[in-house]
Structure formats: C-alpha cells, structure tokens
C-alpha positions as CSV (number, residue, x, y, z in Angstrom):
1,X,0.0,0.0,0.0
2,X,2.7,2.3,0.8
3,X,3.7,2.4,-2.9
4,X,0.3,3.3,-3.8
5,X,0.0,6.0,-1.2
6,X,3.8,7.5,-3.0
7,X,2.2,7.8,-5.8
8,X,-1.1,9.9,-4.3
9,X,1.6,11.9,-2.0
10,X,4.1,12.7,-5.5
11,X,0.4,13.8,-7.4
12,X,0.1,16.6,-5.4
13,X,3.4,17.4,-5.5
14,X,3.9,17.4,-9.1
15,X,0.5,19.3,-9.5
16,X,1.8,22.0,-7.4
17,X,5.0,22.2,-9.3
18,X,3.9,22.3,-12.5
19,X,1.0,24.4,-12.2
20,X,3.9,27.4,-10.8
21,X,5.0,27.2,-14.3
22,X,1.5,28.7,-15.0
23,X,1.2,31.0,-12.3
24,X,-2.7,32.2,-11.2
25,X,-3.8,29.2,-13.3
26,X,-7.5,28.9,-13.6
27,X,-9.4,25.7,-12.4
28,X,-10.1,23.8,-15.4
29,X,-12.9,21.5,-16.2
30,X,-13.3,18.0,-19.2
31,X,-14.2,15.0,-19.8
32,X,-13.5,12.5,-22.9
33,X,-13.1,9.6,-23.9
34,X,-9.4,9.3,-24.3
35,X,-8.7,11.7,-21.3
36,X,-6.6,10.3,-19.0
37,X,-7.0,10.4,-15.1
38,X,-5.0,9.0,-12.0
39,X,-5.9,6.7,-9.2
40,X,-4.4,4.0,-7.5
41,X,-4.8,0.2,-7.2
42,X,-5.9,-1.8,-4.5
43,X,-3.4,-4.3,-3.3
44,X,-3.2,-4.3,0.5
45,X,-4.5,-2.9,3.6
46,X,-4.8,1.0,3.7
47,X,-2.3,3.6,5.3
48,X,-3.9,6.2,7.1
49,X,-0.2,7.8,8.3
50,X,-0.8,12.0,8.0
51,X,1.8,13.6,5.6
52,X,3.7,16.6,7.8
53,X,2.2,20.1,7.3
54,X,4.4,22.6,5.3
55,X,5.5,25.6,6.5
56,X,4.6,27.8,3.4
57,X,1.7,30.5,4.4
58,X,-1.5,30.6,1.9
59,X,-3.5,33.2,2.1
60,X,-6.1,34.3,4.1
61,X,-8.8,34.6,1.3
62,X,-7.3,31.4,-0.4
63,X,-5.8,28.7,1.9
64,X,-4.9,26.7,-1.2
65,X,-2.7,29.7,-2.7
66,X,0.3,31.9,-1.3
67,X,0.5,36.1,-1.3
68,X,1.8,35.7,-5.0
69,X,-0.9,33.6,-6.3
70,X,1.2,30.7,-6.3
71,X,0.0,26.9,-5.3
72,X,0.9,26.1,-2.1
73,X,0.3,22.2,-0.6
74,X,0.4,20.5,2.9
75,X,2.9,18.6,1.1
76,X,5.6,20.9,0.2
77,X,8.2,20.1,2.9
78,X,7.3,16.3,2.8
79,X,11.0,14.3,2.8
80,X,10.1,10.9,1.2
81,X,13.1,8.8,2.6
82,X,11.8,9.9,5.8
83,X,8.4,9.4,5.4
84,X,8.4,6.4,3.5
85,X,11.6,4.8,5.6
86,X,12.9,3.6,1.9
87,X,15.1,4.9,-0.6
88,X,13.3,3.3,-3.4
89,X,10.9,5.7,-3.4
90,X,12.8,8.2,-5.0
91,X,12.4,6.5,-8.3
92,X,8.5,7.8,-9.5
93,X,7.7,5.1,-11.9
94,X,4.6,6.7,-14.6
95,X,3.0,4.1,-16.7
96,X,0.9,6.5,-19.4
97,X,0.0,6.0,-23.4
98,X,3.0,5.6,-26.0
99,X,3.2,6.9,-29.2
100,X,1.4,4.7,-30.9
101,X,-1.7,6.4,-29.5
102,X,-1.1,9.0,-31.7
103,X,-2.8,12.6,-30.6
104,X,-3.7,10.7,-27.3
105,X,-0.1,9.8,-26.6
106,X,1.1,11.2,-23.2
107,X,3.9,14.0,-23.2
108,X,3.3,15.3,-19.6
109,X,6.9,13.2,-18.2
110,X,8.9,13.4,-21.0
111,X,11.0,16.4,-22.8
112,X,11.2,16.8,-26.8
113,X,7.3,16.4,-27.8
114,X,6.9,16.4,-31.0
115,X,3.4,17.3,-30.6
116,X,3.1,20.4,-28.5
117,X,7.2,21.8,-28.9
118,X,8.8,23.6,-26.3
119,X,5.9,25.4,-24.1
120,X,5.1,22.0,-22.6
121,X,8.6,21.3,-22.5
122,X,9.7,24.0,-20.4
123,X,7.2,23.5,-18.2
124,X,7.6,19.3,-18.0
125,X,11.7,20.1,-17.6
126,X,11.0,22.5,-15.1
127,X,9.0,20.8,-13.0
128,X,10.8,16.9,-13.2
129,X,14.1,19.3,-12.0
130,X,12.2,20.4,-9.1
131,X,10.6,17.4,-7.9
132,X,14.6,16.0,-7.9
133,X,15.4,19.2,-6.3
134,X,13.6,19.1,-3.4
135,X,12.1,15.6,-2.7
136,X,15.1,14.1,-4.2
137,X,12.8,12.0,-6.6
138,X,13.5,11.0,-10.0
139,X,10.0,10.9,-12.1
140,X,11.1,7.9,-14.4
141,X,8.0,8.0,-17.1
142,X,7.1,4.4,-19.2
143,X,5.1,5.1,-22.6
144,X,3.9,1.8,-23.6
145,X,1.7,0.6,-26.3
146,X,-1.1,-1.7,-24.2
147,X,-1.2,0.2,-21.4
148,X,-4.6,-1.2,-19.9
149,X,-2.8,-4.8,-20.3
150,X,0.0,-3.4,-18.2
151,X,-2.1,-1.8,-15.7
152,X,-3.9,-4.9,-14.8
153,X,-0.9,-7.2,-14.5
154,X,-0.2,-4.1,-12.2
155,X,-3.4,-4.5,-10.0
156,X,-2.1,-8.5,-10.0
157,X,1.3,-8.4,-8.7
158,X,1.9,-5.0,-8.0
159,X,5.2,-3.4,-7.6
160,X,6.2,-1.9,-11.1
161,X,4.3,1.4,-11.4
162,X,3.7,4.8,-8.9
163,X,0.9,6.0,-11.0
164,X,-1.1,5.4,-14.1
165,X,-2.7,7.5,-16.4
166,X,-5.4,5.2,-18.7
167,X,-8.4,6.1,-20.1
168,X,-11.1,7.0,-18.1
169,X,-14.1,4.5,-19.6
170,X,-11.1,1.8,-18.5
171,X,-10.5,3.2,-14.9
172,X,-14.4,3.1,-14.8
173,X,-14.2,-0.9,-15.6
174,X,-12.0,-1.7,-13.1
175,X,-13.3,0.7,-10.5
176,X,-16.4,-1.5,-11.0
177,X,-14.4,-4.4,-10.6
178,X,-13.5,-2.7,-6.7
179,X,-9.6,-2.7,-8.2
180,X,-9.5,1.2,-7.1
181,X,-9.2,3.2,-3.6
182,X,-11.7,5.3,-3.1
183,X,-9.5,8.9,-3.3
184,X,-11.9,10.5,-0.7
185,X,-10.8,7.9,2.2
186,X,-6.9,8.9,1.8
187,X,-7.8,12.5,3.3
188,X,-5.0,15.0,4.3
189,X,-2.5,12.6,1.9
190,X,-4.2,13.7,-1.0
191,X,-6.3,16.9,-0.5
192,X,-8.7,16.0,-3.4
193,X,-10.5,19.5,-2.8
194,X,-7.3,21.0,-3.4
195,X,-7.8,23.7,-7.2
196,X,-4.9,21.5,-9.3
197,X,-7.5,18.6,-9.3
198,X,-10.8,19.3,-11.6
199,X,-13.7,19.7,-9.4
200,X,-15.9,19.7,-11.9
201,X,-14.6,16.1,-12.6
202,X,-14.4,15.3,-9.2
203,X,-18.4,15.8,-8.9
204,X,-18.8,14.2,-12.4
205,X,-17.2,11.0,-11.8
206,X,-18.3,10.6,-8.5
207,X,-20.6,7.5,-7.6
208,X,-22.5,7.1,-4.7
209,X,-20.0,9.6,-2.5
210,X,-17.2,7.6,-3.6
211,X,-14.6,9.2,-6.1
212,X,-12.2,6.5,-7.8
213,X,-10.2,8.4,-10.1
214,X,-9.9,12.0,-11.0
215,X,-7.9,14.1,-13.5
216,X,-6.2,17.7,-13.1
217,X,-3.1,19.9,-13.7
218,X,-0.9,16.6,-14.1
219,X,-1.9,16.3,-17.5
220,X,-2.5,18.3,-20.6
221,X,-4.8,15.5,-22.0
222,X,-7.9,16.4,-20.2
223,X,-7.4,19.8,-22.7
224,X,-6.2,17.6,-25.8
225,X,-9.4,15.4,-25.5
226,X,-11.6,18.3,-24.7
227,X,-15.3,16.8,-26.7
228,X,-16.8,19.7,-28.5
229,X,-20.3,20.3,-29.3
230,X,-21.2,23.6,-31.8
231,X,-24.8,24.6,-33.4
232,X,-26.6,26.8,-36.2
233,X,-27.9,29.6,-34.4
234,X,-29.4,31.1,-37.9
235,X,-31.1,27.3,-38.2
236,X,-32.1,27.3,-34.4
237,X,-33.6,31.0,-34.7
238,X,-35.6,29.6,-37.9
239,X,-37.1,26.9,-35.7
240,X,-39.3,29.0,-33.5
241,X,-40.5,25.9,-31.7
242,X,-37.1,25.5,-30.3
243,X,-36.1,26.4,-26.8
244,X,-32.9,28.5,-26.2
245,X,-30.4,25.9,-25.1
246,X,-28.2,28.9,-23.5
247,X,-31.3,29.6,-21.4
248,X,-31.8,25.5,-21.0
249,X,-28.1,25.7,-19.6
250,X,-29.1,28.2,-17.3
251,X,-31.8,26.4,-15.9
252,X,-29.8,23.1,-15.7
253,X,-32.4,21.2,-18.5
254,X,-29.7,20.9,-21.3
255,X,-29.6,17.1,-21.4
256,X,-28.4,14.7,-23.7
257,X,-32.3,14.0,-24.3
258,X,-32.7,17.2,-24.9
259,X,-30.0,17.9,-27.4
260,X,-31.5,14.4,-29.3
261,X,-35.3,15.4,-29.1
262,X,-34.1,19.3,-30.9
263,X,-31.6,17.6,-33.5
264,X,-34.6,14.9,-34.5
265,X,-36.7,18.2,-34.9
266,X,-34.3,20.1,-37.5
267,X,-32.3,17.4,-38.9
268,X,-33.0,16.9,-42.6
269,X,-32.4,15.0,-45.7
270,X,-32.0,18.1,-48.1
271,X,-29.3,17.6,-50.4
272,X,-31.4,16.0,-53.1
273,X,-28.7,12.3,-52.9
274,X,-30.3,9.8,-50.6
275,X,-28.8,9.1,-47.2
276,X,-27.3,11.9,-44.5
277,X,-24.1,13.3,-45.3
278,X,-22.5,16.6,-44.8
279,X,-24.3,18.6,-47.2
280,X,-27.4,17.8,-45.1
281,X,-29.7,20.3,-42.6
282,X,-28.1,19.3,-39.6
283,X,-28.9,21.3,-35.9
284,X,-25.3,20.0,-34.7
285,X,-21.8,19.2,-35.2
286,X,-20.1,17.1,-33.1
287,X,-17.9,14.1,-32.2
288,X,-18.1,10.8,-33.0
289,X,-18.6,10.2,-29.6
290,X,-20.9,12.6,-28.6
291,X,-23.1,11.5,-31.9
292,X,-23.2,7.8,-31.1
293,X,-24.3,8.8,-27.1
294,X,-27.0,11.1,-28.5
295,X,-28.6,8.9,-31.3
296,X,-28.8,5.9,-28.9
C-alpha cells in the first residue's frame, strides 16, 4: 500500500509544481473519452499515516494559494526517505500511453514532444528538475503501447508502477471491478479538494459519495481530449419551436435528451442524394462520440 499512497503523495506534488510554471492558473474542467485520469490500485491494507504540514503560508482569502498567487500544498516540505523509511521511493515510476496512441499519446513526463514543442517542455523540464530538487525523486516516465494490459498485470502483482494514467471508460471498468481506492478515504495525503484537481470532474465521476479516479493539472490530455459540441444559431432562430439551449443551460435542463429530441426536430435529408451526409440540414456538429451517445 505504501507504494500506492507514494504515488497519491508525488500527485500533489507534481501538480503544485507544474502548475507554478502557469502562475494564477484557472481551475479547469473535461471530460472525454481518451482523457486520461489517475488513481491508484488496490493491493493491501490501507495507510492512514498523515503527511507533515508545510511551513509555506497561503492566504487568508485562499488557503490553497500563497501572497503571490502561487499553489501552495500541505505537502511541500514532505522528505520521502523519511516518510516512507525507503530509498526506493525516490524513483517515481509513470505508466501513461505511447506513441502509438497518436494525438492521445502522453507528453506530460517526457522532454522533446513532437506534438506540443517547447511550451510543454519547459514547463515538464521545469517541474521533473524540481521534484529531484527538493524531494530528491527521480520521475522515471514508461510510454507503452497496451497500457490497460499493463495496468492490470499491475493491480495482480503490484510493484512496477507509482501512477497510471489510462483512459477513463477503462478506470471506470475496473473501479467497477473494486480494483480502485476510493480517493476520498486517503484525506490529508491527497487533499482531493485542493484547485490543481478538476472539481468539476471530481463531482462528475463521482458515484454514490465515492470518487475512484480524477484528472487535473498533471496532465495536458484532459485539454487535448476536450469533446466539442457547436450549433446553427441562424437554423435554431428559424425553428421557432425550439427552446434557447443557452437559457436551458441556465436552468440546468440541457440534457443529452434534450439535445437528441431538438436535433430529430431540424435534422433533414435536403441535399437531393439519398442518405445523410455533410451537405445535409443538420442542428449539430459534433464528435463521433458525442453523436453515437445522442442517437442511442
């Protein structure tokens, strides 16, 4: 359990380093299908050891944030050799997506992306040479190919990985098969109310009080994998029986249901060739994803 609680502890601290590099960052807020999350696997009997407070001062009207508008955690002073009463701890093995997942490929360990160039690299170098700095921990990333395969020969024998960053319909499978902690139980070790994890996903994968896995600042992905949804408003101001989904938003009545029941209304073979395509009347434009959970 111990290695499982290293890797909660080293989450908050990478979060707080790497969201310095974006100083006054705002609380962000996705879901997806690819989007990866964190959590940890269930393997042994449960810690409940309290992680030393830090010394840093946050501020009166933000306890989770300094006089500069920095991140501040309970964390910061943690020494892991210490705590932990092992030196193997200061290796932080991450087990996230490979190249050959493409756009969905994880560059949030590693230096010299070929994807997002050297913004994310500055900020990845910056805040591995911190961690080392001062925890004395070497974050030693693993991009692997069948990463879900990996993770459960992980949740069978244990031992090889700190964290692990799959997709989130797979964390929900084996959440489901009680592999998972629940994140709320492991308290003042992880702080899941702290702003570098998404509340909003927090609340949204949530299940009966329990929260399994969550996603935040330790990733880029949950912005990569962002689903988008975007509409006609010339069409939708046309369709006088139409609500106003801005005002449906507002009232907290845009549903999926609803969204289907207002595309049914407008969408329209009107292209003159037989079957839908892109030349069509169409109230919506979306992903595959979103269009396979809507026409359901």
């Amino acid at each position: 359990m111990k290695k499982i609680i290293c890797a909660v502890l080293a989450f908050v601290m990478f979060a707080l380093c790497f969201a310095s590099c974006t100083k006054n960052a705002a609380p962000n807020a996705s879901e997806a299908e690819h989007s990866d999350a964190v959590s940890g696997t269930d393997n042994s009997e449960t810690d409940n050891s309290v992680a030393p407070e830090s010394t840093e001062e946050a501020s009166a009207a933000d306890p989770w944030r300094n006089a500069d508008g920095d991140y501040v955690s309970p964390n910061e002073k943690l020494n892991v050799v210490e705590f932990f009463g092992d030196e193997k701890f200061l290796e932080f093995h991450v087990l996230v997506k490979g190249d050959d997942h493409g756009t969905y490929q994880s560059d949030d360990f590693t230096t010299g992306s070929e994807l997002y160039g050297d913004t994310l690299d500055t900020a990845v170098s910056q805040r591995n040479t911190y961690i080392l700095d001062n925890y004395g921990v070497t974050i030693v990333p693993h991009k692997e190919k069948n990463i879900n395969v990996l993770v459960r020969e992980e949740i069978a024998s244990g031992g090889n990985y700190d964290l692990v960053m799959p997709n989130i319909p797979f964390l929900a499978t084996i959440a489901g098969e009680g592999a998972l902690y629940d994140l709320n139980t492991l308290g003042e070790l992880l702080h899941i109310d702290a702003p570098w994890y998404d509340q909003n996903a927090n609340e949204t994968f949530s299940m009966n009080h329990q929260l399994f896995y969550t996603t935040g600042d330790i990733t880029i992905l949950n912005k990569v994998c962002t689903i988008g949804v975007v509409f006609g408003e010339e069409l939708l101001a046309k369709n006088t029986d139409l609500e106003d989904p801005y005002q449906l938003v507002r009232e907290h009545r845009w549903t999926y249901d609803k969204m289907k029941e207002m595309s049914r209304l407008v969408t329209a073979d009107t292209d003159g060739v037989s079957g839908m395509t892109c030349d069509d009347t169409s109230l919506l434009t979306a992903t595959s994803s979103i269009c396979t959970a809507v026409s359901g």
